[in-house]
N, C-alpha and C positions, 0 to 999 in steps of 0.2 A: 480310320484311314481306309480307304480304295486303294486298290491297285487295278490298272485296266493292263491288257499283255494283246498287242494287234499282230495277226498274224502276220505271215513275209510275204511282201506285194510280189512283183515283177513288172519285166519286158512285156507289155502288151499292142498285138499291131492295133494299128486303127482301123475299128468297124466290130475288134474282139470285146470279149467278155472277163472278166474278175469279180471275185467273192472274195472279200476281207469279211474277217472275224474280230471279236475283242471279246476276250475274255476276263470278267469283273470278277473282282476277291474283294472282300473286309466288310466293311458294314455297307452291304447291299439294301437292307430293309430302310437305309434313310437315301439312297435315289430314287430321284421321282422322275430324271429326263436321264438320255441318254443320244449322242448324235456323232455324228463325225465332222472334222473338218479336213480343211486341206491347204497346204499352203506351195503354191509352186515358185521358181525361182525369181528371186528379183520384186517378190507381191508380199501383201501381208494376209495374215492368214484369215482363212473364209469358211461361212459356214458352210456345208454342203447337204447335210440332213438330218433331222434330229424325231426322236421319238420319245414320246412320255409310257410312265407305266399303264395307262388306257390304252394306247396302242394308237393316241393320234398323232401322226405324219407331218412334216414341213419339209419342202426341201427350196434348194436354190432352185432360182429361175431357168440356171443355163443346164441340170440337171434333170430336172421333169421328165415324165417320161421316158429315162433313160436309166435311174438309179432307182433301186428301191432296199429302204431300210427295214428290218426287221429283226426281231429279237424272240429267244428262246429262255424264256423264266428261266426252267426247269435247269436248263444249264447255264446259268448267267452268261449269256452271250446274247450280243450282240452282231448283226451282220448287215453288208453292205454290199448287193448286187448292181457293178457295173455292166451294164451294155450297150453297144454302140459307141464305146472309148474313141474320143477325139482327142490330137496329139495334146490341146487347150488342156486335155484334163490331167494331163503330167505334173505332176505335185508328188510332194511326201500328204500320206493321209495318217490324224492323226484320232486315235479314240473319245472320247469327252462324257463326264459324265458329272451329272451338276445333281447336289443330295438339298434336302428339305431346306435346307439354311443357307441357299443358292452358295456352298461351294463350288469350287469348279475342278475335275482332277482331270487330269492326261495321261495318256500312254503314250509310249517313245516312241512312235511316228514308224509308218514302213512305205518304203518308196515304190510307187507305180508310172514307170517310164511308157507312154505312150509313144509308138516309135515304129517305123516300118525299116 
């Protein structure tokens, strides 16, 4: 079993900055990907960026150049630097992390209001 624990979003104006974290427990040694999604009101949930244990990159389109994923072995965590937050990008963000035998596990989502 995993367990992923995503840090507490907030109120961010638009044009700011946010760093979410997610922190992994249980059988780590069988993830081999690791990403975040997002789901905001009214939509179904989407992916926003994901990284494998190589350390290659994908993210959304409407992201690019504005979010970067990154993760720290050593302490099982995973992070997500927003910047240049548009109110668009107002979602609950949730952690994701998919192990050898493409399970797929979640963390309880933390909410990030884009909002002046």
């Amino acid at each position: 079993q995993v367990s992923l624990v995503e840090s507490v979003g907030g109120l961010v104006q638009p044009g700011g900055s946010l760093r979410l974290s997610c922190v992994v427990s249980g059988r780590i040694s069988s993830i081999n990907i690791m990403g975040w999604y997002r789901q905001a009101p009214g939509k179904q949930r989407e992916l926003v960026a994901t990284i494998t244990n190589g350390g290659s990159t994908n993210y959304a389109t409407s992201v690019k150049g504005r979010f970067t994923i990154s993760r720290d072995n050593a302490k099982n965590t995973v992070f997500l630097q927003m910047n240049s937050l548009k109110p668009e990008d107002t979602a609950v963000y949730y952690c994701n992390a998919q192990n050898i035998w493409s399970y797929t596990f979640w963390g309880q989502g933390t909410q990030v209001p884009v909002s002046s």
